[in-house]
C-alpha positions as a Markdown table, in Angstrom:
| # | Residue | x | y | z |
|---|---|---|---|---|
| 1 | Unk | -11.6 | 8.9 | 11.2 |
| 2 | Unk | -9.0 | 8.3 | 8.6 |
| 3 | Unk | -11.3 | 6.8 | 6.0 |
| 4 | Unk | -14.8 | 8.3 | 4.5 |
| 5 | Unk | -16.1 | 7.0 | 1.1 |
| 6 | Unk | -14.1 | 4.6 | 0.7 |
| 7 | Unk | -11.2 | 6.8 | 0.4 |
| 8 | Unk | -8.4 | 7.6 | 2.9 |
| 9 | Unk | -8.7 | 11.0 | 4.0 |
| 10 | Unk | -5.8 | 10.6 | 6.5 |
| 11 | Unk | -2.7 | 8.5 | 7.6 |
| 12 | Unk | -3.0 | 7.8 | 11.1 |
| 13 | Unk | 0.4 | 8.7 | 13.1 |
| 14 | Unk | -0.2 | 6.3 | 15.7 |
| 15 | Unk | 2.2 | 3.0 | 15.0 |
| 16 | Unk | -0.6 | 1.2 | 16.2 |
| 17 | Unk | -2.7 | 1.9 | 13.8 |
| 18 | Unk | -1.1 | 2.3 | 10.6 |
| 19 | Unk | -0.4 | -1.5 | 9.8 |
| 20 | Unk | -4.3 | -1.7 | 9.8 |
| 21 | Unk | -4.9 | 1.0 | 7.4 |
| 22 | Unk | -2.0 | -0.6 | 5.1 |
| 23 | Unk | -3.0 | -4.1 | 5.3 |
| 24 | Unk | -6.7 | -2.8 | 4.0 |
| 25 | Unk | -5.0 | -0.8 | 1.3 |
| 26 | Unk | -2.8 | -3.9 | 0.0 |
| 27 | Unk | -6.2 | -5.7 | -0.6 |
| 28 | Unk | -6.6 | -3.7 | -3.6 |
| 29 | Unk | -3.5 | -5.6 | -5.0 |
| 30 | Unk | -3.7 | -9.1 | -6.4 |
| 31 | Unk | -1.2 | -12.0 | -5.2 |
| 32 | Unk | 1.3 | -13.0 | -7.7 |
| 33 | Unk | 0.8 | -10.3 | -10.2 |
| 34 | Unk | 3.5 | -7.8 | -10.3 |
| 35 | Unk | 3.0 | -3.8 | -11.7 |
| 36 | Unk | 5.1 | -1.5 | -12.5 |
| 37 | Unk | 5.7 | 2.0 | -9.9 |
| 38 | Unk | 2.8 | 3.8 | -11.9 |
| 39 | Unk | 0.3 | 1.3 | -11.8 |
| 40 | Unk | 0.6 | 0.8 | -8.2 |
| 41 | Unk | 0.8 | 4.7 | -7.9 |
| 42 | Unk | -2.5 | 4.9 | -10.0 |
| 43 | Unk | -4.1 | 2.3 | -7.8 |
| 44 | Unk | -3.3 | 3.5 | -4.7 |
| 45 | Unk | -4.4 | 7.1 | -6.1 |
| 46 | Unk | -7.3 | 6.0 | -6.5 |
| 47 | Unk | -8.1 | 4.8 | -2.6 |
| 48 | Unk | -5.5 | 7.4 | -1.0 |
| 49 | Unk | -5.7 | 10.8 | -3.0 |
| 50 | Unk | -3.3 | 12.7 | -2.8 |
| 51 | Unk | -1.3 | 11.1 | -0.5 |
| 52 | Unk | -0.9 | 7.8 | -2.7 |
| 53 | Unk | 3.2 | 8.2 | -3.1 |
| 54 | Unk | 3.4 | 8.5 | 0.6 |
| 55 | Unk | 1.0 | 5.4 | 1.0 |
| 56 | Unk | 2.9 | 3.1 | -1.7 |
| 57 | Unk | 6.1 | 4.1 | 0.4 |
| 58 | Unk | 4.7 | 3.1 | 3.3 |
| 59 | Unk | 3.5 | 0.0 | 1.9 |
| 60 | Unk | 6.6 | -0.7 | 1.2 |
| 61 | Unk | 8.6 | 0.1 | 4.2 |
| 62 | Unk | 6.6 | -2.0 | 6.2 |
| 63 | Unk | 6.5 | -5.0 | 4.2 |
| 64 | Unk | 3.2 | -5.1 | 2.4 |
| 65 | Unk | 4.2 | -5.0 | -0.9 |
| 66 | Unk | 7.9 | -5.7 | -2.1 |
| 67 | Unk | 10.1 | -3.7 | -4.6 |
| 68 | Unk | 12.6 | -5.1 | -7.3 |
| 69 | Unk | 16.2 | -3.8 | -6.4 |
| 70 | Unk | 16.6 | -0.9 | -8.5 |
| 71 | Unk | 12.8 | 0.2 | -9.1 |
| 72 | Unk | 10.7 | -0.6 | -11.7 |
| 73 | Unk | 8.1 | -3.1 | -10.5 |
| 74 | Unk | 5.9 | -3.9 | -7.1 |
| 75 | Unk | 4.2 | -7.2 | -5.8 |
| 76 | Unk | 1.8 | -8.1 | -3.1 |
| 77 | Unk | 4.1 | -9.6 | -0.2 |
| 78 | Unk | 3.4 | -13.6 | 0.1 |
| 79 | Unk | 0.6 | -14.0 | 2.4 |
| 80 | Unk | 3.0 | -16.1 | 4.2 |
| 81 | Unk | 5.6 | -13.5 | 4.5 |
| 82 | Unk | 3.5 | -10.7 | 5.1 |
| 83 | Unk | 3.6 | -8.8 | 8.3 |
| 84 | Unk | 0.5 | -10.0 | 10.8 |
C-alpha cells in the first residue's frame, strides 16, 4: 500500500502506477493559482513526508504541475494539458 492516513508512505516504482499516485497528489493544488518552490514543498510535505522534494520533482517531470524557467514559482498544469 503506498498510502495510509491520508499520507504517502511510499512511491510506487511501477510506471504504471505512479501517474495515479501524482494525479491524486496534484489535487491538493488549486487551478490558476501559482506558488512559489516552498509553498508547494510545504504542501506537498504535508501529504508526502519526507519524501515531498522527490514528489514535487516528480510532479513536475511528468507534467502535473509546471515550473517557470529559472525556478521560483509552480502551477497546476491546465486540465486541458494535463497528462490523462
Amino acid at each position: 500500500m503506498y498510502t495510509a492516513d491520508k499520507m504517502l508512505r511510499q512511491i510506487p516504482m511501477k510506471t504504471a502506477k505512479l501517474p495515479v499516485i501524482l494525479g491524486g497528489l496534484a489535487g491538493y493544488f488549486t487551478p490558476g493559482r501559482t506558488g512559489t518552490e516552498a509553498e508547494v514543498t510545504d504542501t506537498l510535505c504535508g501529504v508526502s513526508g519526507e519524501n515531498c522534494v522527490e514528489v514535487r520533482r516528480y510532479l513536475i517531470d511528468h507534467g502535473f504541475l509546471r515550473r517557470e524557467r529559472g525556478g521560483g514559482r509552480d502551477w497546476l498544469t491546465p486540465e486541458d494539458e494535463a497528462p490523462p
